[in-house]
C-alpha positions in Angstrom: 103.2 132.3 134.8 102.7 133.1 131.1 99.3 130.7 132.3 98.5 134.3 133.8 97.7 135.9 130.4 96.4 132.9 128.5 93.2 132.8 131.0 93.2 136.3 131.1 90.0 136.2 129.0 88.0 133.5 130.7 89.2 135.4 134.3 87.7 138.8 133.1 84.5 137.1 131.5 84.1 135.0 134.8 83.9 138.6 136.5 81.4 140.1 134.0 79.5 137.1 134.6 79.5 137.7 138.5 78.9 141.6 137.9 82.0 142.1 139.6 84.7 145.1 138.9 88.4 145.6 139.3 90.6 148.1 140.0 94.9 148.2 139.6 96.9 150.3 141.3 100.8 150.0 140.1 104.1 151.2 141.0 106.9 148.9 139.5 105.2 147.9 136.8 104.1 151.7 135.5 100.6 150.3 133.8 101.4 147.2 132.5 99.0 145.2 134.1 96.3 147.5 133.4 97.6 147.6 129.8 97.1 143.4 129.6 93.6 143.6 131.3 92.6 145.8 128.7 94.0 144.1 125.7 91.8 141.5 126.3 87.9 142.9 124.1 85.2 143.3 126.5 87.5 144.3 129.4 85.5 147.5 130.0 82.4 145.1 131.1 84.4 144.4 134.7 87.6 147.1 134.8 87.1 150.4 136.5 90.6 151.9 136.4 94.3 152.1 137.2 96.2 154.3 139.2 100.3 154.5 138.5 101.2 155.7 142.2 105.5 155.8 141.3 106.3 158.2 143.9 105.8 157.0 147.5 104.2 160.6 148.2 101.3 159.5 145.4 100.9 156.1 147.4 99.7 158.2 150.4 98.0 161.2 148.9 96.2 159.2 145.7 95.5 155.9 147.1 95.2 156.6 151.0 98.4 154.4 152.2 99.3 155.3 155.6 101.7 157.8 155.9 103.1 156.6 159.0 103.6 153.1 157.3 105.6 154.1 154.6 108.0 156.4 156.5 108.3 153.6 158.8 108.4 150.2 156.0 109.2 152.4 152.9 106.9 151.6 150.3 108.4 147.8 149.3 106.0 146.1 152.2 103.2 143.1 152.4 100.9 146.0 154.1 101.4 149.0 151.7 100.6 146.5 148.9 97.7 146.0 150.4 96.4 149.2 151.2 97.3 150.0 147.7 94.9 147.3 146.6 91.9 148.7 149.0 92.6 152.3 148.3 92.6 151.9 144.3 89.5 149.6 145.1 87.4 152.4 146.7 88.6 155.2 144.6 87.0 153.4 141.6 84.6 151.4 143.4 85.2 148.0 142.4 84.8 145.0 144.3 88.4 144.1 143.4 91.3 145.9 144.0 95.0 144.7 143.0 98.7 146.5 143.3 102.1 146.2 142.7 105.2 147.7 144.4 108.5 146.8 144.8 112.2 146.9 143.0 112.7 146.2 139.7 116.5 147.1 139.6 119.0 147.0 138.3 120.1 147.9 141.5 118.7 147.9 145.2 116.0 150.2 146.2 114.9 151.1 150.1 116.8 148.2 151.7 115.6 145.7 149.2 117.2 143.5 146.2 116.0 143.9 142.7 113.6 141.6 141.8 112.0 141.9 145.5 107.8 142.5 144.6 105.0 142.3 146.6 101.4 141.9 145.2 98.6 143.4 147.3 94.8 142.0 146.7 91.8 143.2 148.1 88.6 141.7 147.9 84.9 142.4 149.3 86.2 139.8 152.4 89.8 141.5 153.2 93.0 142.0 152.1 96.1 139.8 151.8 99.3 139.7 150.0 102.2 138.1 148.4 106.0 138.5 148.3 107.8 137.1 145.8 111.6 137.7 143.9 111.9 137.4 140.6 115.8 137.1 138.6 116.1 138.9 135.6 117.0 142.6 134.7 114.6 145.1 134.8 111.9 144.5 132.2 112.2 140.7 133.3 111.3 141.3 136.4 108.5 144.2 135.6 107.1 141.3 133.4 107.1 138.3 136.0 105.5 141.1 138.1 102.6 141.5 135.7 101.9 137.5 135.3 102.1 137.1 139.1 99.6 140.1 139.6 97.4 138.5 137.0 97.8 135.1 138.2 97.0 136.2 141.7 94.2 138.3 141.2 92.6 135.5 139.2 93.2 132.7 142.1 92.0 134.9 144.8 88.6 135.8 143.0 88.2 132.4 141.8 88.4 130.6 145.4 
């Protein structure tokens, strides 16, 4: 999905255009997805902020995950992602909200393989997400991560 960062441009100029914002929230990939939006000139136009929520404690406190879901799911889940994705999207209001969380490896993490991600989006109409599992070692996975974010974000505001 190298696609992903390649439109990057045109995506964030198509939400300037609208007057729309986003917002990242990130676990697994530590800022790199906020990093790519704002390598791109002009980003400050349509991108509010990032939040790096590592610990599952910051998830909760920071972004507003449920408490009760995480003890229950741990924080590698479809619905953490996505309240991830709302919470980072009212903490800097934007109309867009998207996270990451999941294992990156080299080993398993909470149950889960490495390589297991899911992508949280939330959007002025709801929230969905997306689980996916990349191969690779840990930076191939953190970057596959990244690209999918991107890609998904882009598809979901585009539709």
């Amino acid at each position: 999905m190298t696609d992903a960062f390649t439109r990057l441009p045109a995506f964030l100029g198509s939400l300037t255009e609208r007057g729309e914002t986003i917002a990242v929230a990130e676990s697994l990939t530590g800022g790199r997805v906020a990093s790519a939006i704002v390598s791109v000139p002009g980003a400050s136009a349509c991108f509010r902020g990032g939040v790096v929520a590592y610990a599952t404690q910051a998830k909760a406190v920071i972004l507003g995950v449920s408490p009760r879901r995480l003890e229950e799911t741990g924080p590698v889940d479809g619905v953490v992602a996505e309240q991830m994705a709302a919470g980072v999207a009212k903490l800097f209001d934007a109309d867009y909200g998207v996270a990451t969380t999941g294992v990156a490896g080299p080993g398993s993490a909470d149950g889960h393989e490495a390589g297991t991600v899911w992508i949280g989006i939330h959007t002025p109409r709801g929230a969905t997400s997306a689980q996916f599992h990349f191969p690779g070692n840990r930076d191939q996975v953190r970057n596959a991560a990244v690209s999918a974010a991107l890609g998904l974000i882009e598809n979901t505001c585009e539709k």
